[in-house]
N, C-alpha and C positions, 0 to 999 in steps of 0.2 A: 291927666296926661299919663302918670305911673299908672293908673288901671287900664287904660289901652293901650299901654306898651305891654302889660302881660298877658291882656286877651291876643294883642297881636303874636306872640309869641308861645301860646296856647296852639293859637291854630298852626304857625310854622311846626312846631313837634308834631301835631297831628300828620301834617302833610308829611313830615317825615318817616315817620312810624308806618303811612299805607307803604313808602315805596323800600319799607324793612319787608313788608308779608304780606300780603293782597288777606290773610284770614285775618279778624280780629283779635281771635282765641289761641291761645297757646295751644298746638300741635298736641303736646304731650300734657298738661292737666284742664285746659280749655278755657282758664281763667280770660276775665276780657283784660287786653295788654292798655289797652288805650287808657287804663286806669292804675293802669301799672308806673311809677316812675322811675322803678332800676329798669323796665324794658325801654321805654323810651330815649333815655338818656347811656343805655348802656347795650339796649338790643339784646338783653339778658332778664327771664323771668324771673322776678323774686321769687314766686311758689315752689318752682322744678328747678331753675336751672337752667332749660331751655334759652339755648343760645342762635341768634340769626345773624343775619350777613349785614353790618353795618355799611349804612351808607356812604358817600365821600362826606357829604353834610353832616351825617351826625358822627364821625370821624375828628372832622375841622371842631365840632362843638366841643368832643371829647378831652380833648389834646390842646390847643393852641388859648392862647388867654382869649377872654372872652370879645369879642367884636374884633378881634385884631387882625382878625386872616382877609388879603388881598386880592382875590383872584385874576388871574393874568394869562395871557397867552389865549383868547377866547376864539379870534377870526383864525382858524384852524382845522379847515374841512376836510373829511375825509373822501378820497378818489372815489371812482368805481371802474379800476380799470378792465375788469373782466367783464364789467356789466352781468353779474351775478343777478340770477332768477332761481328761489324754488319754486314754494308757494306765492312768496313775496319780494318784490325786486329789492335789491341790496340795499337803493335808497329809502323803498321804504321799513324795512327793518328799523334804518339809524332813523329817521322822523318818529317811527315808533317807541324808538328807547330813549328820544327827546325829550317827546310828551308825558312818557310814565314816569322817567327821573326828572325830570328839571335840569338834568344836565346835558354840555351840549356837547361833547362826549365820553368815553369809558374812563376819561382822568382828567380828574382836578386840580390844577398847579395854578401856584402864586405863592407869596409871602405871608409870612403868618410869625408872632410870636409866643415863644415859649416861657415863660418865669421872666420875660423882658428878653430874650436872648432871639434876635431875626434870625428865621428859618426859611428858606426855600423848602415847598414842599411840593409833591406830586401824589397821587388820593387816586385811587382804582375805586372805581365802584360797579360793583358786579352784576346788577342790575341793568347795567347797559352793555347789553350783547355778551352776556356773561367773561365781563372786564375783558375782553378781548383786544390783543393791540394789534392795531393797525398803522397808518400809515401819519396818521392824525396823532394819535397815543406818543409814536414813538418821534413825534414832531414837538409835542406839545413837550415832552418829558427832555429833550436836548435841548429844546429853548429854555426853559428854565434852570439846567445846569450850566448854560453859556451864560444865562444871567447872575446864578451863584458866583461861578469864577470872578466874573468882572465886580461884583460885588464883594466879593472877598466873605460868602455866608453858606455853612453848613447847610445838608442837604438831608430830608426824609422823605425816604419812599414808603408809603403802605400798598403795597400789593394784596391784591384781590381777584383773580385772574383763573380763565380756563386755556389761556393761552395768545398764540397767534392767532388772528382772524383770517376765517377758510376762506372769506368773502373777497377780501384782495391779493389772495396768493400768496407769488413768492415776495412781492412787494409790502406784506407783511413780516416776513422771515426776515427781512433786508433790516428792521428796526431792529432788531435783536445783535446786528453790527454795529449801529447807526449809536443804541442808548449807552452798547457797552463802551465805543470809541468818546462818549463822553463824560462818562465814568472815567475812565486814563486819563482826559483830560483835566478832571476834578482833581485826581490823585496828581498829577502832575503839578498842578496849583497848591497843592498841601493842605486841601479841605478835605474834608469826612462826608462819609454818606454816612446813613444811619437807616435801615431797612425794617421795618415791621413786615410780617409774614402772617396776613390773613386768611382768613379760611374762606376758601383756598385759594392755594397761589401753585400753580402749574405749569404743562406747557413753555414755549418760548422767553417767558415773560421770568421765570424762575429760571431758569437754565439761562440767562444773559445779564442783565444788569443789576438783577436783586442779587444773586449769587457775590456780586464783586463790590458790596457795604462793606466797610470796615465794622459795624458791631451791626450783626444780623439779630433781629426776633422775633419769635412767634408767637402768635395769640395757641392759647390754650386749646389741645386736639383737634389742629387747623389741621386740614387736608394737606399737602406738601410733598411736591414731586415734580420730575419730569412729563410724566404720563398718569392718566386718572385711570381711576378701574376702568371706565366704557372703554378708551382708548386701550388699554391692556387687553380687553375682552376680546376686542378684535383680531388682535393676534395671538388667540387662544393661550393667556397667560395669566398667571393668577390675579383676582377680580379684589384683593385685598386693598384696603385703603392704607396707605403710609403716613402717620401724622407724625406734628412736632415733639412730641416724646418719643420715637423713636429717633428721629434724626438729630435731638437736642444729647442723646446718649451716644449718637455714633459721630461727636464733634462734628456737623455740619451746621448747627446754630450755635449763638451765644448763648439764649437766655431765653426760656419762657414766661410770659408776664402775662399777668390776668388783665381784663382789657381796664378796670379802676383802679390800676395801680401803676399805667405805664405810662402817664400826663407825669408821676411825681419821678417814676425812672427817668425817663429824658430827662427834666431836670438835669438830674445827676448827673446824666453822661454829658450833657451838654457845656455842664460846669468844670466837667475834666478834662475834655476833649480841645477848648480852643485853649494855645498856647498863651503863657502870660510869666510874669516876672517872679522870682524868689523874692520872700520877705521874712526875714530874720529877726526876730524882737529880742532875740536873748544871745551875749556874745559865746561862744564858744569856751566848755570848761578844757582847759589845758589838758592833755593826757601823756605829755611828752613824761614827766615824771612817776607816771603810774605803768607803764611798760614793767611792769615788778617779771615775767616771763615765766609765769612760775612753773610750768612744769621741766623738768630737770633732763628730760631727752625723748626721742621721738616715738617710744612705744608709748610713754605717758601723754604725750601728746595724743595718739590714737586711744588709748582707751578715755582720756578724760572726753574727747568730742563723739565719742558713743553712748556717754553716759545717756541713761531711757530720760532723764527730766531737764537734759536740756532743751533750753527753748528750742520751737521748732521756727523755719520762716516764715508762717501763718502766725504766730504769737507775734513776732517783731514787726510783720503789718500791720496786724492790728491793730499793736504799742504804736508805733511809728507814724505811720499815715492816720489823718485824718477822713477819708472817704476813700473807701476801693469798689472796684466794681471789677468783676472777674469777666475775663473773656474764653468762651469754651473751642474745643476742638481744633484739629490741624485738618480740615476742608478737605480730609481725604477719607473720610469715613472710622474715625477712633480717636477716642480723647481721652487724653493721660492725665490722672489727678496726684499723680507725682510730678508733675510739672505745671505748677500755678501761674497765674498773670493776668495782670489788667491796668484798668486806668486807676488810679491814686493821686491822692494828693498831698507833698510835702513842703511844710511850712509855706502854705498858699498857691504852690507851684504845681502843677501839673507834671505829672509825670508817668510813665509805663513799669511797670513792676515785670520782671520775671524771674520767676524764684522755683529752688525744687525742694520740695516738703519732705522731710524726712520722715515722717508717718503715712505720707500715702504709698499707696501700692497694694496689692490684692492678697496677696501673702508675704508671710516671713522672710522668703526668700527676694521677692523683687520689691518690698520695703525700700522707699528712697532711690528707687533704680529707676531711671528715666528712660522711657521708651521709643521709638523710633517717631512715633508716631506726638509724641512729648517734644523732643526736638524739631521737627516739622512743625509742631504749634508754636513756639519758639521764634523760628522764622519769620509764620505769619506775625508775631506779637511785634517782632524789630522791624519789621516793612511796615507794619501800620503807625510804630513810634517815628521813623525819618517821614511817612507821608504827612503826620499833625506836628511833625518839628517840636515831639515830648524827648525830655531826655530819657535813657534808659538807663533800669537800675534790676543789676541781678546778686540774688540770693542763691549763694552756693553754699547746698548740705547735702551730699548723696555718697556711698560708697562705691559708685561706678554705673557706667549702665544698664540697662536690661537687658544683657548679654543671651537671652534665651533663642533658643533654634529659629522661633516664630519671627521674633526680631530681627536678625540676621538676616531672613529669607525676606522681610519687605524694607528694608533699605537701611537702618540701624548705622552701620558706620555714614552712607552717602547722606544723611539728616544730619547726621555731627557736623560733618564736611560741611553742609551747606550754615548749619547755625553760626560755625566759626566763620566761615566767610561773609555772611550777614552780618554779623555782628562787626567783624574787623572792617567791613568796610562802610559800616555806619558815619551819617554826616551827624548826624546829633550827639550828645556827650552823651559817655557813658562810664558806668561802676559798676565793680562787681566787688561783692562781702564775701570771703569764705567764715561760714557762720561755723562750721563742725568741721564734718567728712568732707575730704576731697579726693575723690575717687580717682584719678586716669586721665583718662579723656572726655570718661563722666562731666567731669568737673570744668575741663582745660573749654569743653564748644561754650562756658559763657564768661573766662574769665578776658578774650581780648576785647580788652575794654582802654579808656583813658586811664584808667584809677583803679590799683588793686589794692582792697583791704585783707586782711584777717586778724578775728578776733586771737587772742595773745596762744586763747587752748587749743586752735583748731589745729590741721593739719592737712597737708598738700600731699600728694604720693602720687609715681608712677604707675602704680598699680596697690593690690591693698599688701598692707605686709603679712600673709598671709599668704595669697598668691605669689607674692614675691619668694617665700621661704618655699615655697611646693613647686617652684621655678628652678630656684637655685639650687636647693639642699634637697628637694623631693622630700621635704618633711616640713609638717604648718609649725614643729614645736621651735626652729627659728625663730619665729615672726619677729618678737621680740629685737632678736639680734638684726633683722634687717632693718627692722624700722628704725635701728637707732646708728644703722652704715645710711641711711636714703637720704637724710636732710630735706625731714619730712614736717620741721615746727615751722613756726611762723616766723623767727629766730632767722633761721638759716635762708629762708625766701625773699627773705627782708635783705638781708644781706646782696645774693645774688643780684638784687633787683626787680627778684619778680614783683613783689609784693610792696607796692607805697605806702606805706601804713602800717602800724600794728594796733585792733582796736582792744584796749584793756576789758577786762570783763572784772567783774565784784569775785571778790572772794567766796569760797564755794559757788562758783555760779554755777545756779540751777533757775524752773521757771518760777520759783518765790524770788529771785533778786532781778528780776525780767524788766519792769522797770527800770533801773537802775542803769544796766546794759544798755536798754534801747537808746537812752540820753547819751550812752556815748557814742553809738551807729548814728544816730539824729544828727548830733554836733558835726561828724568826719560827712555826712552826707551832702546837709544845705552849705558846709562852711568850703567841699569840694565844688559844688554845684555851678555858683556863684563863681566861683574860680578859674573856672573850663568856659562860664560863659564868658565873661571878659578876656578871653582869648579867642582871635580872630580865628575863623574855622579854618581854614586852610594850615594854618601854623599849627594849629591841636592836632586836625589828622597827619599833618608830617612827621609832630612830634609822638603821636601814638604808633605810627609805625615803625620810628627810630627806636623807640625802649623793646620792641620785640626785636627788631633784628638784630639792635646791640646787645641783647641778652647773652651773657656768658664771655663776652670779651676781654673782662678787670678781673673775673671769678676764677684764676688760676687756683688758688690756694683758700680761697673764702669757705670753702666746705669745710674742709680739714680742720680750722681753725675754729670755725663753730662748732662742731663737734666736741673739739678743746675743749669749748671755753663751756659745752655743757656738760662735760663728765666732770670738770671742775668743781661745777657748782652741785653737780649730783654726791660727789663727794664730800665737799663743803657739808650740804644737810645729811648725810648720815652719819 
């Protein structure tokens, strides 16, 4: 019986493999593929390289555990309502892309599992009618997200597509409303899509519902665009091909993944993405006693959180979370790698990271400066955290933003404006750590949050002291003297109210005491988390918008008096 279930499945690969290439032979070194078993199973030659157009079938085999994928949605025909003729009438076209695929139309949907996890899925296969959607396509692909909803089950799209089909018109264009109105629908319900991006994927079919996944991917030097070279050619414009490496660099995807390594990606993302409970094995080490505050006023303050070896907020993720997965680009063409984020997970819990690195940035000068187009990704990162109902958790280290001309001239402050209003009006719980630098307003679009920490050395500022001293006195050799008028420690913010928390850090801390640190960011995180979640939501956002607007109300004389109380102690030590 086990030898003819392998013969039988010998021949299913075969059959699969004619409708990858009608040649036998690799295109490029001529080897025969049918003996090949990274082609078969991957559509990829061992010898060369050479890669083809996977089918939906060996898609479904690639990806989904083995036997578990459902297919659904089948009695699903396609119109003809122009009664389309070239050489050959429209219906027989589709009888013809019947017979060569096995499939009974350009997409393959049903239920299928991942590492145990149901998935709604939808499988373009290009082979039929060069994945073109139609009226059928874009029928089949909204029954199956009506079905996800009522299901309450994540969704993946693999695209493979040259677009809308010519064959039904506008009647095909009209799907291109029809998939993205149930994509809102999906995001309304607070499920995730999940996008693959095959080669290729163009046309209507990219420009509408693949476009609007919550984490987009592309297969490796996948064709990718609105328009393909022929279609460019036609209106005399350049015949160049746009792949996922250019558009993976100009933030418009997440992530590229080689096609035998993105069965163990989804895993991952999948394991992030559905919402679930905080679990804490270890109780919280006290730190109310360890506030020791040691720096003694607020230039110390500023130079200690510039030090070059403190940890950066790539180091305390790493420490920290147990799995991340980064999410790229602000979907408007540029991605900022001074402004990091993704799915994570702490102490079991799923969660959204967004954080800005104080190492990235292209030069010297915009080092940790977060760019408009950073902010923008930012936005996306908090809409997709309230759509999966993950809480948010931001890392603040920069000394302000990317204040450059470029910046200014594509939207730089209206990006802040929109982060802080995202974020302030987030229904999920949220935290923000000032790790070092806190720049301005750099800093201020991620701290309205539920919960503000800072660690004991960092520092908050108006603007840097610096600036401030070339403000007021028209000279930087102030800075000093401003920073220590601004009530800029963690001391003084504490006070006011801004800041809930102050997290200790180890003596000399640098990134050899980084562990140490991270246990106490770890402990104020799950032990916050937890706490925002047993508060009914309505009460947390009332009550998170009450600590902003009562800011400064009791703070008559609170500055003045921390100041005091740290020239006191600056005294004291010398």
């Amino acid at each position: 019986m086990e030898k003819i279930k392998k013969i039988f499945q010998t021949f299913k690969n075969f059959k699969i493999s004619r409708t990858v290439s009608s040649d036998l032979q690799c295109p490029d070194c001529k080897i025969n593929l049918l003996e090949d078993s990274g082609y078969l199973s991957l559509g990829i030659c061992s010898a060369c390289g050479h890669k083809d157009t996977l089918s939906a079938k060996q898609w479904i085999n690639l990806i989904f555990d083995q036997n578990s994928f459902d297919e659904k949605f089948l009695n699903i025909d396609s119109p003809d309502p122009l009664h389309f003729n070239d050489s050959k009438s429209y219906k027989q076209r589709i009888k013809q892309a019947q017979d060569s695929t096995g499939e009974q139309s350009a997409v393959t949907t049903g239920y299928g599992y991942i590492k145990g996890i149901k998935v709604v899925a939808a499988i373009f296969d290009f082979k039929f009618l060069g994945g073109s959607m139609g009226y059928a396509v874009g029928e089949k692909i909204t029954a199956a997200i009506d079905k996800a909803i009522v299901k309450k089950l994540p969704v993946l799209v693999i695209t493979c597509s040259g677009g809308a089909r010519m064959q039904e018109g506008t009647l095909a264009l009209a799907q291109m409303i029809k998939t993205t109105n149930a994509i809102n629908n999906l995001h309304d319900a607070h499920l995730p899509l999940i996008g693959i991006l095959a080669n290729p994927t163009t046309g209507g079919v990219f420009a509408s519902f693949a476009n609007q996944a919550d984490i987009l991917i592309a297969e490796k030097e996948a064709l990718i665009g609105f328009a393909g070279p022929r279609v460019r050619a036609v209106n005399d414009t350049e015949q160049d091909r746009v792949l996922s490496e250019e558009i993976l660099a100009r933030g418009l995807i997440d992530s590229i993944i080689p096609r035998n390594e993105l069965k163990q990606y989804l895993e991952r993302v999948l394991g992030l993405i559905i919402a679930n409970e905080i679990k804490v094995s270890a109780p919280r080490i006290s730190t109310n006693s360890m506030h020791t505050h040691k720096v003694s006023n607020g230039w110390e303050s500023v130079t200690t959180s510039r030090a070059s070896d403190r940890p950066s907020a790539k180091d305390y993720i790493d420490q920290i979370f147990s799995d991340f997965i980064e999410l790229k680009g602000d979907r408007n063409g540029l991605e900022d790698d001074v402004l990091i984020g993704g799915f994570a997970k702490l102490a079991l819990k799923n969660v959204m990271i967004i954080a800005q690195d104080r190492n990235g940035g292209q030069t010297e000068i915009t080092k940790g400066r977060v760019s408009a187009s950073g902010y923008r990704k930012a936005v996306r990162l908090i809409k997709i955290a309230n759509t999966l109902k993950l809480p948010i958790i931001c890392f603040v280290d920069t000394p302000g933003a990317n204040d450059s001309i470029e910046n200014e001239k594509i939207g730089l402050a209206k990006s802040i404006s929109d982060t802080i209003a995202e974020l302030s009006n987030s229904q999920v719980e949220t935290i923000s750590i000032i790790l070092g630098e806190g720049g301005s307003g750099g800093a201020i679009a991620l701290c309205c949050t539920d919960r503000v920490f800072m660690q004991e050395n960092s520092f908050l500022a108006i603007t840097s002291p610096e600036g401030a001293a070339a403000i007021l006195y028209r000279d930087k050799k102030h800075a000093e003297d401003v920073a220590n008028a601004l009530g800029v420690t963690a001391l003084e913010h504490e006070n006011i109210g801004f800041v809930d928390e102050i997290i200790p850090e180890p003596e000399n801390h640098s990134i050899k005491t980084l562990k140490e640190a991270s246990r106490f960011i770890y402990d104020a995180l799950t032990e916050t988390i937890i706490s925002l979640q047993n508060q009914n939501q309505k009460s947390r956002l009332i009550a998170r918008e009450k600590k902003w607007n009562d800011l400064g109300k009791n703070t008559k004389f609170s500055g003045k008096i921390q100041r005091l109380l740290l020239g006191i102690t600056r005294k004291i030590k010398i």
